[in-house]
Structures are given as structure tokens and as C-alpha cells.
N, C-alpha and C positions, 0 to 999 in steps of 0.2 A: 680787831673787828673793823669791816668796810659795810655798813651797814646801808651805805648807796652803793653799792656799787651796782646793782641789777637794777636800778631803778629806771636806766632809759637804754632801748637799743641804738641808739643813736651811737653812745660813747663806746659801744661794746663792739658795735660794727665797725668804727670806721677805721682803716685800719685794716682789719682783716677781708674786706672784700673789695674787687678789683675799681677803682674809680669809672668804668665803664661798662660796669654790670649792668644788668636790668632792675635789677634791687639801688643800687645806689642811683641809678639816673631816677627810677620813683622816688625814692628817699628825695632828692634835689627838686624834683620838677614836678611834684603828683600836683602840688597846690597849683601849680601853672597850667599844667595839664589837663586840672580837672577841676575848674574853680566851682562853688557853691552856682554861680549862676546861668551853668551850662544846663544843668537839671533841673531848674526854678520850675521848670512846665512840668512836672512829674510829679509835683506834690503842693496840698493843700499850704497857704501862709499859716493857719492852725491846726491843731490837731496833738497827738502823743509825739512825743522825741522819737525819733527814727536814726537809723546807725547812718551817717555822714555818707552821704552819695559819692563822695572821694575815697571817703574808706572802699566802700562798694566795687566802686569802678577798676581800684590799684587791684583786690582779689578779684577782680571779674578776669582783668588781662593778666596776673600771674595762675589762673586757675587754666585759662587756655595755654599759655605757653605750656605748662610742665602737665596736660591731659588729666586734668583732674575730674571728679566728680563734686556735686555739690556740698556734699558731705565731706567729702575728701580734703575741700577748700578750705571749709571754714573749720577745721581742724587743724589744716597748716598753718592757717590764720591763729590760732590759741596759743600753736606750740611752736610755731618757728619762728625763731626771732629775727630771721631775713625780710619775713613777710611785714608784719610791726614796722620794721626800721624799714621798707619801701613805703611804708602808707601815713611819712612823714613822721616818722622816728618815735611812735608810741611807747610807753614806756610799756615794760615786762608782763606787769599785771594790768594792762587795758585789757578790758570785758571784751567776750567775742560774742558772736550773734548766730544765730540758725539758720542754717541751709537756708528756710525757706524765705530770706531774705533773700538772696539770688533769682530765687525763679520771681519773687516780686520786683524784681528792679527787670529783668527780663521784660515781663509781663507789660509793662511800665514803659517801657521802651518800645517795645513792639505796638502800643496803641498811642506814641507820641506821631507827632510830625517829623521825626525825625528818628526814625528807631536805629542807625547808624553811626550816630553822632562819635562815640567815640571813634572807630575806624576813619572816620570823617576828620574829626580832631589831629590825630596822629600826622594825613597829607597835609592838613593846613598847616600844622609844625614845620613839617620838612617844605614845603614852597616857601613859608618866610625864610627858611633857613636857604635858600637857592639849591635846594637837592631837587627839584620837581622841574625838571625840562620837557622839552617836547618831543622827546625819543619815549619810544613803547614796546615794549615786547608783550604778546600774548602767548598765555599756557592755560590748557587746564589738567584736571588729573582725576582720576574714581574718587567718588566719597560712597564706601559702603552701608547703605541703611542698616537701620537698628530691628529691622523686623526678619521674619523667616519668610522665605520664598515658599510661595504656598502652591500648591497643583491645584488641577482643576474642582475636584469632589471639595478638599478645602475652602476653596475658594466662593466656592455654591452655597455650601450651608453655613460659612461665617456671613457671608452677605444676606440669605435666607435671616439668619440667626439676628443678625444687625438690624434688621428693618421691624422685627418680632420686637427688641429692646426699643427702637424710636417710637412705635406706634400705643397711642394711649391704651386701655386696657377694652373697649367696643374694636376699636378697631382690630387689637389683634385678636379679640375671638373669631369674628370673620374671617380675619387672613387665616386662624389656625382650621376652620371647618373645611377650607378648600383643598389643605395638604391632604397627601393621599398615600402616603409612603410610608406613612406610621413613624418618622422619625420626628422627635418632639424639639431639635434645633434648639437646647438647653447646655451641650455641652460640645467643646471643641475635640475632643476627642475623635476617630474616626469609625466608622460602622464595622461593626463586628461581625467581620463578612471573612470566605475564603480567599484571599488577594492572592493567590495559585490558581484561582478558575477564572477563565473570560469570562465566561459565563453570568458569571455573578459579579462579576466588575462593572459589566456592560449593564444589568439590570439598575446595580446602583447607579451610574451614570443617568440614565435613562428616568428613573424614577425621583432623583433631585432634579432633575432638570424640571420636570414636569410638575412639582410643587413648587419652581422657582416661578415658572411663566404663571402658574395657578394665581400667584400671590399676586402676581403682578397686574393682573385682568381682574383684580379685586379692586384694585386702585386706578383704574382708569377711569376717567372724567370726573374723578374729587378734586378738592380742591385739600391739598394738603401743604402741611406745616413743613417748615424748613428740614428740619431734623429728617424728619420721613423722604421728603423730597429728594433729601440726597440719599438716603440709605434703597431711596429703588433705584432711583437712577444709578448706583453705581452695581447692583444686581441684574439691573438690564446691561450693563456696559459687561459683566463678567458669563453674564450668559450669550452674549451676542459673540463675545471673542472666543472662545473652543468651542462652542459644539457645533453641529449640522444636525439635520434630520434628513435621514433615509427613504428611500421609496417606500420603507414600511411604518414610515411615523415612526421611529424610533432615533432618539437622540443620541448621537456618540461623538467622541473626542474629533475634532477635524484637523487631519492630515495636513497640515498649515499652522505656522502662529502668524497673531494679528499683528500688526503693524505697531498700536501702541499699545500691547496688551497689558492689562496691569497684573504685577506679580504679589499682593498683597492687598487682603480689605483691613487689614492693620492700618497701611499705609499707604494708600490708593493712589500717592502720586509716584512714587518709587518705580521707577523702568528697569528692563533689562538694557544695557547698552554695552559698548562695544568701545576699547581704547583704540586697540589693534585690533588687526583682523585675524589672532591667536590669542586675544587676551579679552576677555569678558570681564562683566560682571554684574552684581546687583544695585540701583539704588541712585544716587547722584553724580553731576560733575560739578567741582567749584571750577572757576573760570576767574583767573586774575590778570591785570596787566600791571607791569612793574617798568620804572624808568630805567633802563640797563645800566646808566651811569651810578644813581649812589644806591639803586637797589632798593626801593622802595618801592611796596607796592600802592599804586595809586586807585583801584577800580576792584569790584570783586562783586563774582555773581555765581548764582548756584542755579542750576538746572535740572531736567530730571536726565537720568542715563544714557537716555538714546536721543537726544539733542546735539544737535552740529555744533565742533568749535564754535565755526563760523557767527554763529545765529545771537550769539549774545553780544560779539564783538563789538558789534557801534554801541550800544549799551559803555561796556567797561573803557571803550575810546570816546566818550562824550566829551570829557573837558578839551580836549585837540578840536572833534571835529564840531561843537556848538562854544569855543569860549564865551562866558556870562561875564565877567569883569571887566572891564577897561585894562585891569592890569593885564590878564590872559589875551585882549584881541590886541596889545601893544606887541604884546609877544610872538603874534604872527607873522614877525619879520624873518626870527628865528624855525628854517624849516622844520615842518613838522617829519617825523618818521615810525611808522610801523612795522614790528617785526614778528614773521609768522612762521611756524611750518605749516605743509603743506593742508592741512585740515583746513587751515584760514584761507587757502587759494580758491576762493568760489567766484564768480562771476558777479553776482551783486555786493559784495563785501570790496572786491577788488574795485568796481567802479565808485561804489560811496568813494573809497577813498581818492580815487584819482581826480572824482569831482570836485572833493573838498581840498587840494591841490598840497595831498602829504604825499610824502614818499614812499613807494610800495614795496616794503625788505620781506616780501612773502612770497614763500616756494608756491609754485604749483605743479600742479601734478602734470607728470611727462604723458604725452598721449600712448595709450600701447593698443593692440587687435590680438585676438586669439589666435592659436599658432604660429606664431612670431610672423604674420604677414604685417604688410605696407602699415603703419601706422596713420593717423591723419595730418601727421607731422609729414609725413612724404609728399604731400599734396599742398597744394601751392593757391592758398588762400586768398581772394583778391573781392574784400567788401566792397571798395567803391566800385568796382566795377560788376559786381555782383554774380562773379561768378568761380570756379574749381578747378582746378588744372591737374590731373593727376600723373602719375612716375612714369606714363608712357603721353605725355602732351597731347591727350584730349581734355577736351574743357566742356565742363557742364556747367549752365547756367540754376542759379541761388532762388530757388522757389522758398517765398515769404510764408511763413505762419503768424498766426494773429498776436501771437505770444513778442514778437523782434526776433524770430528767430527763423531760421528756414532749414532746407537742405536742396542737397547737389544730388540728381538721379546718372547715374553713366549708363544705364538700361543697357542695350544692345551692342554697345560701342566695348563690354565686357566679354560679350560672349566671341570675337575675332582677337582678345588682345592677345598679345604674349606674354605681356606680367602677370595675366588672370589668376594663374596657381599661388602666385605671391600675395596677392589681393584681397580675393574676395573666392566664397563657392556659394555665395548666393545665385539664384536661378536667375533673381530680376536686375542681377548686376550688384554693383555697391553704391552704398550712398553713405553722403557725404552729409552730416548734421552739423549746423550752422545755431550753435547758442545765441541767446538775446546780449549775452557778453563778454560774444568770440572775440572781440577784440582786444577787450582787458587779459583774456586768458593767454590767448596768443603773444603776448605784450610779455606776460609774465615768465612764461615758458622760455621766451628769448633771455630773459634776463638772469633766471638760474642755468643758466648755461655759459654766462658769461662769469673769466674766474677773479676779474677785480670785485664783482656784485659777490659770489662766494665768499670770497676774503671779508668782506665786511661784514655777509651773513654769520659765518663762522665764526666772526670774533665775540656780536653781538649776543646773538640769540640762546647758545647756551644759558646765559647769567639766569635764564629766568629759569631753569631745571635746579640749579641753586636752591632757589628763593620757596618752589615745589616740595624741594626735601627740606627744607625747615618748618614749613605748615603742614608736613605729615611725618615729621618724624615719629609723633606719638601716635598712635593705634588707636586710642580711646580720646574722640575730639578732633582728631586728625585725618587718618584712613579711614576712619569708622565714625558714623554721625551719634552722636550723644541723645539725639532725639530724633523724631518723623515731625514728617511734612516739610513739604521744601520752606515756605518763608521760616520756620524755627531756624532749621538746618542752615539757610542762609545769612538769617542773622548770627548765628556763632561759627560760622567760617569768614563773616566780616570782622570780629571779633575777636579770633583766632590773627584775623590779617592784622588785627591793629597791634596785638602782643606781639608778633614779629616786626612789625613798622618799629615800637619802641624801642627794642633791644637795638635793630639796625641804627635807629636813632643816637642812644648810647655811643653804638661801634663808633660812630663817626663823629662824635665829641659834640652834641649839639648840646644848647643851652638856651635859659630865658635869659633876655637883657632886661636892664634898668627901666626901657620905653614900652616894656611890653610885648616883645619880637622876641624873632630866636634868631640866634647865630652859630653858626660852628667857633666852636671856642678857640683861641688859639693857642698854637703849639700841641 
């Protein structure tokens, strides 16, 4: 009889799992990692016992890395004895706790000062440890929403339907006296109609619309509560984006989508957006930058769909381009460098950086024209002098716009050339557009064509498509959001970044010292 012998995962584990697991670096480091006083602002000094905010934190980042659900988690938590021994070597039988522990330490987070901390925790690890330098790569990639892409008829009577559930029970009698369509916007279901006839597709159309506006012109000059406020405004926003009305008053689908139309009153921030110009989809983009040397991601941000690389980027390059410590503006001796494809090559993204005097490792886009005529690249650009030289050495002078921006008119000087067929078949000649940050771009252009700047792009900027396939390996939490609305979504793809940071952490042998630091171990 071993009548201990299941009494601690500690002794059962070690041994059998690899000293640079992600289970054993929690098992060594979760108390360093995630001391009692990082959470102090998340709970009262009194009150009932609560399950150890360490405990919490170790399943919160094993529950991201392996695509769990919450339920899912805190059963692996009961029954795997990997999990126990990462959360500081519990013995077999430590009590487990309920899901709805997780969405409260969530919740708790999300209304701190600081709802990032862990993710946050993870970079300040690796800079004591000297893994955080001032090289960057930026990527981002689809994060597909949790809800269904709705059409337009959908779209009408769940927003209809939404504002009917916000409004107290006076106000929705009035909203209901103005509908006219006889539909009672009680059920998601859709009208039980012939969807083979225009006919009667058009009427429906036409007839939700017109109890949508009804409801709306019911609410004009109230003073209404938040709840409602938003449930019209986002029915004005869904009737404004498809329909038109006809020279006959009648409302139908418009031949156009909107710009930022929304694909869901589920999830009203969720876009349609674009990776490639063959690759769609629904829903969000995470946006990370990672240091290419030890692979760590340091920044991470979520957007909705159809948002630019670009646009987040000084966001996730903050610590480079504003350092707050004495220790980080020591470190501006050390140049700083950014690495992009071409999506990051914008005109304003490219100057921030050249102003803040990093290094620009970002493709831009090669100039091209339709039918493989003259590109802008052919023409011979001269800003100080403010003027255009084009492939047959006539020169137009650089007419300003109020924006820093102009162009080059060749008017008439087109219609005698002899390159004309290569050119242009515009009537009034070609013209030459001159951006607010021709210069950055132009600068850049030059530089992905040079094959020593290649060599270093090539060697660098892969690392972070790496880093992309390991926060989306899994489908569930990964390629696919676990929850709606972007700040959720964004907080567990910071979250997600930190369960990757740890492990990367491990890979690379980091540890806590004696003074309270961390070092790369040796040997």
C-alpha cells in the first residue's frame, strides 16, 4: 500500500513532463508570475473566500492556449493533473470551481484600470529578461465573429425587434400602433412569404422598411434612455445602409453596399473586411507586433474587419515611438526598427515613423496604371522644385491642394506626344497626383527595390507569420472569436497573446532570480 502517493501533482509530474513545457514553467513561476498583489484592485479586503486570482490567471492562460471553453476549462482543471501541477503543484484532490468564476475575473478585469495586466505582465517578464529590443515586426490576420451574417430583411426586423425589447411597456405601445405591416417582431424567424416571387420579396422589403422609419419618427425629439438610444440609432444606421426609395416611394435593396455596413444587430461592430483581394471575410482583425529576435509578442490590438493594417500600427508601436521610462529613452541609442508588408506602406504611418527617427523595413506598394501603360514610377518627381517630368521630357508644374498634397496637369502637351498610346486616353491629358506623403512613399518604393534592404526584409519579417500560426492554431478562441463586440474579443486575443508569450517564455529558459528579476537561465 502507497497510500501518498496521489496526494501531490507535483511529485507525479516532474519527471514526466518536459522542463520547458508550459505546465512546468507555471508550475515554477505562476507565484512570480502572478503574485496576490497584482489583483489587490479586483477585490474587496473582506468578504467570502474566492478561488486564488493565481489559481484563476494559470486556467485563464492554459484555457487560451489549448481553445477551451469555459466549462471546458474548469473541467480540465478537476481532471488533469497537468493543470493542478502548473497552478503551483496542487495536490489531486484540490476542489475545483465553476465556469462562472472565469467570466467574473473577466468582468473584473475588463472594469479595472488595467484590464490587460496579464498580457502586460508576460512583456515586462521578457524585457527584464533582455528579450524586448527595439526591432518590431507587424502582422495582423481574420478573427472570425461568433454571430451569423444577417441580410438585409434580417437585419430590419432584429433592429425593429431590439428597440420593441429596450423600450419600457408606454413607449412600446406607441412604437407598436405605427407598424403597419402586421408583422408582431416577436420572433426571429423569417416572413412566410413566396422567396420564388419578386414580387413579394419587394413588398416585404418595402413594408419592413416603412414600419422601421415609422418607429423611428415616433422617437424623434424624446429624450430617451441609453438602452433605446442605442437600439434606434443602430436601426437608423441598418436602414440607411441597403435601401433607396424609388421615384414611386417604394423602398428596395440598393444596388451598392455601404461603406461600413454592418453585417449583424447581434454584433453591430463585426465588418465585413478584406485580407486579400481573393480572401474575405466576416468579423475582426487582431493586429500584433512581435520583437523578431526572441519572438515575443509585445503590442496587440483588435479591430473590426475592414480597418487598415496601417491604422492601428502607432497604437501597437507605442513603447518605440513615445518610451515612458528612463530605462526605454536610455535605450534610444539603440536603433529603433520596423518591419512591414506592404498593407503598413501608407503615407502617414511611413512619416510618423521617419519623424520619430526608426528605421522603415516596410514594403510599399509598386506604383502600377491600367493597361500596362507609363506607371507614376516613369515620371520623374522633383518636390523642391515643385514640379513633373514625364517619359517624353515635358515638365508640368505641382499644383497644391489644401490637404499637402497636389498634382501635375500635361493637358495639351498630351495630345501631340508620341508616348500618348503608352500613357494616358484621357481627353484632358494625364495627370500626375502628388500625396501629402509623396515623399515618404517615394523613399520607400526606392528602397524595396534595393536587394541588400530585401535581404534583411526576407530574413526578418517572416518570424512574425510564425508567431500568427500559433495564436490561431486553434479555431475555437483563435480563428474564431469566443465572444462579440470588439473590447471582449480584444481582451482574449491579449490573452490569448499572453498564453503564447509564456510558453515562448519557457522555450527560451527564462526564470525568476533571488532579487526579484528574471533571467534567462543558464545552460
Amino acid at each position: 500500500m502507497q497510500p501518498g502517493l496521489l496526494s501531490s501533482t507535483a511529485g507525479f509530474c516532474e519527471g514526466r513532463l518536459a522542463p520547458n513545457s508550459v505546465y512546468a514553467v507555471l508550475h515554477r513561476e505562476c507565484g512570480a508570475l502572478f503574485p496576490d498583489e497584482m489583483f489587490a484592485d479586483l477585490f474587496a479586503e473582506d468578504g467570502r473566500r474566492s478561488v486564488p486570482p493565481m489559481i484563476v490567471a494559470v486556467v485563464m492562460v492554459l484555457q487560451r492556449l489549448e481553445g477551451l471553453s469555459d466549462r471546458e476549462a474548469v473541467e480540465r482543471f478537476a481532471f488533469d493533473v497537468r493543470w493542478k501541477y502548473a497552478a503551483g503543484g496542487l495536490d489531486f484532490d484540490h476542489p475545483g470551481f465553476v465556469h462562472t468564476v472565469l467570466v467574473d475575473m473577466r468582468a473584473r478585469l475588463a472594469a479595472s484600470a488595467r484590464p490587460d495586466r496579464i498580457f502586460e505582465r508576460t512583456v515586462e517578464v521578457a524585457a527584464q529578461a533582455g528579450l524586448v529590443g527595439r526591432r518590431r515586426v507587424l502582422d495582423s490576420a481574420p478573427v472570425y465573429d461568433a454571430v451569423a451574417t444577417q441580410d438585409t430583411i434580417t437585419l430590419i426586423r432584429s433592429a425593429v425587434r431590439g428597440l420593441l425589447r429596450a423600450a419600457d411597456h408606454v413607449l412600446r405601445a406607441a412604437l407598436r400602433a405605427v407598424i403597419s405591416s402586421g408583422d408582431a417582431y416577436t420572433s426571429a424567424a423569417k416572413p412566410a412569404i413566396d422567396w420564388t416571387d419578386p414580387a413579394e420579396r419587394e413588398a416585404l422589403i418595402d413594408s419592413r422598411a416603412r414600419d422601421g422609419f415609422a418607429v423611428l419618427a415616433v422617437l424623434e425629439g424624446r429624450v430617451l434612455g441609453q438602452e433605446v438610444d442605442q437600439a434606434a440609432r443602430l436601426l437608423a444606421i441598418v436602414l440607411g445602409q441597403d435601401l433607396e426609395e424609388d421615384d414611386d416611394g417604394v423602398f428596395r435593396i440598393a444596388r451598392k453596399v455601404a461603406r461600413d455596413r454592418v453585417i449583424s444587430t447581434v454584433d453591430p461592430e463585426a465588418r465585413y473586411g478584406h485580407k486579400t483581394v481573393r480572401r474575405s471575410f466576416d468579423g475582426y482583425k487582431g493586429h500584433v507586433a512581435e520583437d523578431p529576435d526572441s519572438e515575443i509578442v509585445t503590442a496587440t490590438a483588435v479591430t473590426a474587419g475592414n480597418v487598415g493594417d496601417a491604422e492601428p500600427a502607432a497604437e501597437l508601436l507605442d513603447d518605440i515611438l513615445h518610451p515612458a521610462t528612463p530605462a526605454e529613452q536610455a535605450e534610444q541609442a539603440e536603433q529603433a526598427e520596423v518591419y512591414g508588408d506592404a498593407a503598413y506602406g501608407t503615407g502617414p504611418l511611413l512619416a510618423e515613423l521617419a519623424d520619430a527617427g526608426i528605421e522603415v523595413m516596410v514594403k510599399v506598394q509598386a506604383a502600377n496604371a491600367p493597361g500596362g501603360r507609363f506607371s507614376k514610377d516613369a515620371f520623374s518627381i522633383d518636390l523642391e522644385a515643385g514640379q513633373v517630368t514625364c517619359p517624353n521630357q515635358v515638365t508640368a508644374v505641382i499644383r497644391s491642394h489644401r490637404d499637402g498634397g497636389g498634382a501635375a496637369r500635361f493637358r495639351a502637351a498630351c495630345a501631340t506626344c508620341p508616348l500618348a498610346a503608352h500613357c494616358t486616353t484621357a481627353k484632358d491629358g494625364r495627370v500626375i497626383s502628388i500625396g501629402p506623403h509623396e515623399e515618404h512613399l517615394a523613399r520607400g518604393r526606392a528602397r524595396s527595390a534595393d536587394p541588400a534592404w530585401l535581404a534583411a526584409y526576407r530574413a526578418t519579417r517572416p518570424k512574425v507569420e510564425r508567431k500568427i500560426a500559433h495564436l490561431m492554431r486553434r479555431r475555437h478562441g483563435g480563428r474564431r472569436a469566443r465572444m462579440r463586440g470588439r473590447a471582449k474579443i480584444a481582451a482574449d486575443f491579449s490573452l490569448l497573446a499572453a498564453a503564447v508569450n509564456i510558453a515562448r517564455l519557457g522555450a527560451l529558459g527564462v526564470t525568476s532570480t533571488a532579487g526579484g528579476n528574471w533571467a534567462i537561465a543558464a545552460g
